[in-house]
C-alpha positions in Angstrom: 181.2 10.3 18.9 182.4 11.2 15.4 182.2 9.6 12.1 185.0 10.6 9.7 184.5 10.2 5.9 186.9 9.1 3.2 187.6 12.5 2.7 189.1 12.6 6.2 186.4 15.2 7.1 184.3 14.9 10.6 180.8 14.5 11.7 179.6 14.7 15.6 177.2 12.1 15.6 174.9 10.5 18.2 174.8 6.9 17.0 175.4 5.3 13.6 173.7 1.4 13.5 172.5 -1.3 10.8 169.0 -1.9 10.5 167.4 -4.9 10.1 166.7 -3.8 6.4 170.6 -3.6 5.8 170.3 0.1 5.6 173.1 2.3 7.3 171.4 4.9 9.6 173.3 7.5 10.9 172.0 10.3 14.1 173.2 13.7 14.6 172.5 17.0 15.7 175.2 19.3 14.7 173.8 20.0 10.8 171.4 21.4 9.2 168.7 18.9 7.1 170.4 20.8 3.9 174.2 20.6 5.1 173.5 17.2 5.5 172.0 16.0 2.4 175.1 17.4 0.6 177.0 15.8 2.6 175.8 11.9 2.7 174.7 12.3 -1.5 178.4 12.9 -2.1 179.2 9.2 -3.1 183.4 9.1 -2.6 183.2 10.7 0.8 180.4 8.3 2.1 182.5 5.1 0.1 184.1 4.9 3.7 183.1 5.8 6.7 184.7 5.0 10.0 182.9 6.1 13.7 185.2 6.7 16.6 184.2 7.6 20.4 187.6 8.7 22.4 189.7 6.6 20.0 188.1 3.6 19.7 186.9 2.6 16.4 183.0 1.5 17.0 182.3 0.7 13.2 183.3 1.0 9.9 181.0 1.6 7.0 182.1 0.4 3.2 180.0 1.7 0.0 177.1 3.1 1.4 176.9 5.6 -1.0 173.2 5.7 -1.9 171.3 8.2 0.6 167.9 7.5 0.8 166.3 9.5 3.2 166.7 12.3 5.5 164.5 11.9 8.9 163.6 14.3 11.5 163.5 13.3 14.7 162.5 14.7 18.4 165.3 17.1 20.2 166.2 18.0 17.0 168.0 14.8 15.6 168.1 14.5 12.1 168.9 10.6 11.2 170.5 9.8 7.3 169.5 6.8 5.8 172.2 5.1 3.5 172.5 2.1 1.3 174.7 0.2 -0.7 174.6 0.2 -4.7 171.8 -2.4 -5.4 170.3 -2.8 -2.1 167.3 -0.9 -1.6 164.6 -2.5 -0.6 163.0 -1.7 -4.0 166.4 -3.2 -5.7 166.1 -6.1 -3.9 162.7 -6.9 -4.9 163.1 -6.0 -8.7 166.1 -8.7 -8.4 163.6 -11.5 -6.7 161.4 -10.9 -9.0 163.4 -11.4 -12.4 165.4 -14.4 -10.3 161.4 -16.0 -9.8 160.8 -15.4 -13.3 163.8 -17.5 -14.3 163.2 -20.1 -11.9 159.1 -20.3 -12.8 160.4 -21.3 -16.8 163.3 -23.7 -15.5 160.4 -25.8 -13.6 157.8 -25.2 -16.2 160.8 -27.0 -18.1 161.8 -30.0 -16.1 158.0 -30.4 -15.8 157.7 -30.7 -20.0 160.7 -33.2 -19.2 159.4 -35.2 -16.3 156.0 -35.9 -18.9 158.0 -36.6 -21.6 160.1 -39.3 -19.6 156.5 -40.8 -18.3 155.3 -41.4 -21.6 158.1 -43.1 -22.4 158.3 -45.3 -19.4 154.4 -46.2 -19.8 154.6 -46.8 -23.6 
């Protein structure tokens, strides 16, 4: 299996799958840990990434560009872990938590406006 970058260079890879956390994460065992991070951190070759086995296109990859991590496996597999631009798990949270912020003032708002309309109906 091979994934081949927007560059048009090649990887031999063992598996390349979408976790449930949206990351991308990508197996091999035909790079170094070093060879590797300078590989996945360079963000036009990851901005496409297609994996082929004998031809057949298994999956294409679009803007994960953000590497993450680098994990060591058993056997000597090395697995990349690759995001998109803004969806980190961290990324994500900072967003839900300025989107809760804005929500918490729009319903401390319609609650000013729900006991203004309450004194006037009881007046």
């Amino acid at each position: 299996m091979k994934i081949t970058f927007n560059d048009a260079t090649e990887l031999t890879i063992q598996s390349a799958s979408i976790r449930t956390d949206g990351s991308l994460l990508i197996k091999t065992i035909s790079d170094t840990e070093e060879n590797l991070k300078t590989m996945f951190q360079d963000q036009t070759k990851t901005k496409k990434m297609v994996v082929k086995e004998r031809e057949s296109t298994l999956g294409e990859y679009e803007n994960y560009t953000n590497m993450d991590a680098i994990v060591k496996y058993t056997a000597g597999i090395t697995g990349v872990i690759l995001y998109k631009v803004g969806e980190t798990p961290t990324e994500k949270m900072e967003a839900l938590a300025v989107e809760n912020a804005e929500l918490k003032k729009t319903v401390d708002m319609l609650q000013g406006c729900i006991l203004e309309m309450s004194e006037l109906v009881y007046r």
